[in-house]
C-alpha positions, 0 to 999 in steps of 0.5 A, spaced: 430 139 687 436 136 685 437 134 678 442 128 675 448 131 672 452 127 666 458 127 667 464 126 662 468 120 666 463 115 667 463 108 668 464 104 662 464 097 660 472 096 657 476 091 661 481 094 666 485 087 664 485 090 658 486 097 659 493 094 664 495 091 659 495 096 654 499 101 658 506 102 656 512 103 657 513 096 662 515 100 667 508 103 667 504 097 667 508 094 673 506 100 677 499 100 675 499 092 676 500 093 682 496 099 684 490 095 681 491 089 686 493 094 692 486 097 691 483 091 691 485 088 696 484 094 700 477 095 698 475 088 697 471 090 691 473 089 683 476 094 679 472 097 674 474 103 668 471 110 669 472 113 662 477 111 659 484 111 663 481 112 670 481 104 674 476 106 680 473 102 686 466 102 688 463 109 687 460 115 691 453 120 690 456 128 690 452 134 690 455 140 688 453 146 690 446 148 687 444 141 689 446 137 683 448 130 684 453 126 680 456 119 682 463 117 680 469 112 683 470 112 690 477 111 689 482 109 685 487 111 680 490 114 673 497 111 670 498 118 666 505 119 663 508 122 668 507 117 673 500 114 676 495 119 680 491 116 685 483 119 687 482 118 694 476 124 694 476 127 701 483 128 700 489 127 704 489 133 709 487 130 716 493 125 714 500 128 714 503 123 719 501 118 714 503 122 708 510 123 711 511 116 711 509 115 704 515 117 700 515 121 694 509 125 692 507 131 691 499 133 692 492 136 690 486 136 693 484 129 692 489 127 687 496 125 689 502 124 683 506 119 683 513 120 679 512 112 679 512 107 685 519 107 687 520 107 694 513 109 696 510 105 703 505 101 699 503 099 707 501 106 707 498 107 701 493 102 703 492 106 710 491 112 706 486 109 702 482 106 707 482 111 711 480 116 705 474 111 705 472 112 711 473 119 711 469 120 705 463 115 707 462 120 714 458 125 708 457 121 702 453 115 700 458 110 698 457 103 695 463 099 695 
């Protein structure tokens, strides 16, 4: 029988108004700002915090491998000091046409690290993410 597992990164009642605002230096902010919107548009959802640096959209029930189950945020992102880190949870890997077309980046399994928004394809990044939606929805309950 599964259990709930608590998990560190939950959905808090901060505000990401807040949070954007906070985020230095400006540069950094304008980036994040503009992710946040991007996200929104493409998720059709609002934004909320999840911890205390993560803006996430909608959420996803996971299971790991003895059963136990947790829910954390769909999508979203982090503005770290090296640059925003983007969640898209199924990972970028049947996406390489697409990844090709984004502009400097570099990967993990679900995280893509950004050095910062300059000369990436926000078109394609708003397809990565619908996309990763998509992919993620085939095997897990979303809520958007």
């Amino acid at each position: 029988m599964s259990k709930k597992v608590l998990i560190k990164t939950l959905k808090s009642s901060v505000s990401v108004s807040d949070y954007l605002n906070s985020i230095e230096p400006a540069s950094a902010r304008r980036d994040a700002k503009t992710l946040a919107k991007l996200f929104k548009q493409t998720t059709a959802t609002k934004a909320k915090m999840w911890g205390g640096s993560i803006i996430g959209f909608g959420d996803y029930i996971y299971y790991r491998a003895n059963g136990d189950e947790g829910v954390i945020c769909a999508t979203g992102f982090a503005a770290r000091k090296s640059g925003p880190v983007l969640y898209i949870m199924k990972g970028y890997q049947n996406h390489e046409a697409l990844m090709s077309q984004l502009g400097p980046h570099k990967l993990g399994k679900a995280c893509l690290y950004l050095k910062n928004l300059d000369g990436i394809n926000l078109q394609v990044l708003a397809q990565l993410i619908t996309l990763g939606l998509e992919d993620l929805k085939a095997t897990h309950v979303v809520r958007i």
